[in-house]
Steps between C-alpha positions, in 0.01 A plus 500: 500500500607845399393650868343406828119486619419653848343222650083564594391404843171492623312359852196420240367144584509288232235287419584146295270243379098433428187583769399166633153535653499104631819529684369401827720740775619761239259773564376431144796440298886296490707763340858608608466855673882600603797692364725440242850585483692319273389327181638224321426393138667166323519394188296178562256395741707399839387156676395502830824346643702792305294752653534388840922478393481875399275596820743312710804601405381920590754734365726276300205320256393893375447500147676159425310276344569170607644247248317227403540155538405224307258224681716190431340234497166666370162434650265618252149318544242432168217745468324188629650506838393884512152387415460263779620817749161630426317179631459405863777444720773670289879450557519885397321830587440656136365788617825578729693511101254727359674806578846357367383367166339848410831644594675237257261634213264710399314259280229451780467783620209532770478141581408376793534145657155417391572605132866268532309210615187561254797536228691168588140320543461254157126484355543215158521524271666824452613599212606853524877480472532861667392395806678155500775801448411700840471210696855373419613863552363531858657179613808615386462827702416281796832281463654826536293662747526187732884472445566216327609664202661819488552747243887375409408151455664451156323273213681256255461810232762704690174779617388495836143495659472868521589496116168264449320691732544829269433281230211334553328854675595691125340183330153536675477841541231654255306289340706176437364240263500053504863526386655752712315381801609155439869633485488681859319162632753283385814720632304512805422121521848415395657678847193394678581128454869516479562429177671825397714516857856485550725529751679822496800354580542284202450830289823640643765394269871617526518852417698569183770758523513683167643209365288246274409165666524192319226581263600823465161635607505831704727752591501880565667821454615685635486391835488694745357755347335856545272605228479188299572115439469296215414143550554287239396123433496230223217279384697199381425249232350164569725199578325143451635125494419326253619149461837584717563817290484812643322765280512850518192697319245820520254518759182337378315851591556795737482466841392693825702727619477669860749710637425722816661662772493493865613637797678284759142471661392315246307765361366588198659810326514474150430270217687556208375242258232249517414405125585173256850549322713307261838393526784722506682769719306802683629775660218642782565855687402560788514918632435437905177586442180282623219425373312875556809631364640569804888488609591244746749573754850373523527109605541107382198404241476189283350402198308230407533330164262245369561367217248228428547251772901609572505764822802681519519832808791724460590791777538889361643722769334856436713814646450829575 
């Protein structure tokens, strides 16, 4: 900032949260009536167990956001297990998750835990692939908002849940149609289950050096750097046995290609390319910006490079 602003204090109560007329004992309503101080904002909705960290911690957890880890092993539970929460004699309280899923998006906005449980309820046949969409969303919110998945937990296509989550809230926003819904149920369906989980440890492979590795896939430079890097990776040709002889051809097609960077929270900040390419060498820059083209301070970040089903993470150090 070019100057300073005089800070504003005022004795004013401040009133948070909605009238509640059956509140029994809160002389017609629950909402917070107190003073403020200090306000926080993050760049992600906080878990309960990270809030209590920051709250805990006083002085020293100020605007730090805490760094998250992945849940290894996973616990996500079908949209089936949610389902049966709603039924008598529940192992979970859905309605104590509410609050936390509408944090986690704003794709159901205003719901409340009889709309959640009305959602996950199943009326056959059903044929309206939107809502098979919603209800595979939602339980996928609840693995979060119940803490057996977390926003880090990284997928076998080198993205992590938050990735889907921003995904599959852009694909049903508006007014989706069979396809698109059936393209945020199955991303949804495919954490949901497992299938699409990995272990984030077996994504962190050796970090290349700005030397090639042994398929001479990634490297960057320069490195450090201060206004910009250059990453560059090949797509190789296609090796194949055939009858004890090793033969060396093009790709049969382009490929997927994802390369994104992070910060050493495992955290999102940029992605730089995520389209089909075909073989041969790239050169990617990267300006220390993120992705709302803003500059990221000075610090360790890695990339992420997908390259079909090969995973390859290098380390950039940015500087001042």
């Amino acid at each position: 900032m070019s100057g300073s602003v005089a800070p504003q204090v005022s004795n004013l109560p401040l009133t948070i949260g909605q009238e509640n007329e059956d509140c029994l004992g809160c002389d017609g309503g629950n909402n917070f009536d107190g003073l403020i101080d200090e306000v926080e904002i993050f760049d992600r909705a906080l878990l309960a167990s990270e809030i209590h960290a920051i709250f805990e911690a006083g002085s020293e957890g100020k605007c730090k956001t805490p760094p998250c880890e992945p849940k290894e092993p996973p616990q996500q539970r079908t949209q089936g297990y949610w389902r049966r929460q709603c039924k008598e004699n529940p192992h979970e309280d859905i309605c104590a998750l509410v609050d936390s899923v509408l944090a986690l998006s704003d794709h159901f906005d205003g719901f409340t835990c009889g709309d959640v449980c009305d959602l996950m309820n199943v009326d056959p046949p059903e044929n309206d692939m939107c809502r098979k969409a919603d209800r595979q969303f939602m339980a996928l919110l609840l693995n979060v908002a119940s803490g057996k998945l977390v926003l880090c937990n990284c997928l076998s296509d080198g993205r992590t849940v938050s990735d889907v989550i921003a995904e599959i809230e852009s694909l049903l926003s508006g007014f989706p149609g069979h396809a698109t819904c059936e393209r945020a149920k199955t991303l949804a369906d495919e954490i949901n289950t497992g299938e699409s989980l990995v272990s984030c440890r077996s994504q962190k492979i050796d970090v290349a050096e700005d030397d090639d590795d042994e398929e001479g896939i990634h490297f960057s430079v320069p490195n450090p750097f201060t206004i910009r890097t250059v990453i560059r990776y090949e797509i190789p040709r296609v090796e194949r046995q055939y009858e004890g002889v090793k033969i060396t051809g093009e790709s049969s097609g382009a490929v997927t290609v994802r390369l994104k960077v992070f910060d050493v929270a495992g955290r999102l900040v940029k992605v730089l390319v995520d389209q089909k390419q075909e073989v041969g060498e790239y050169e990617i820059l990267w300006d220390g910006l993120n992705g709302a083209g803003e500059r990221v301070g000075s610090g360790i970040y890695f990339y992420r490079l997908g390259v079909g089903s090969s995973l390859r993470t290098g380390k950039i150090i940015l500087l001042d």
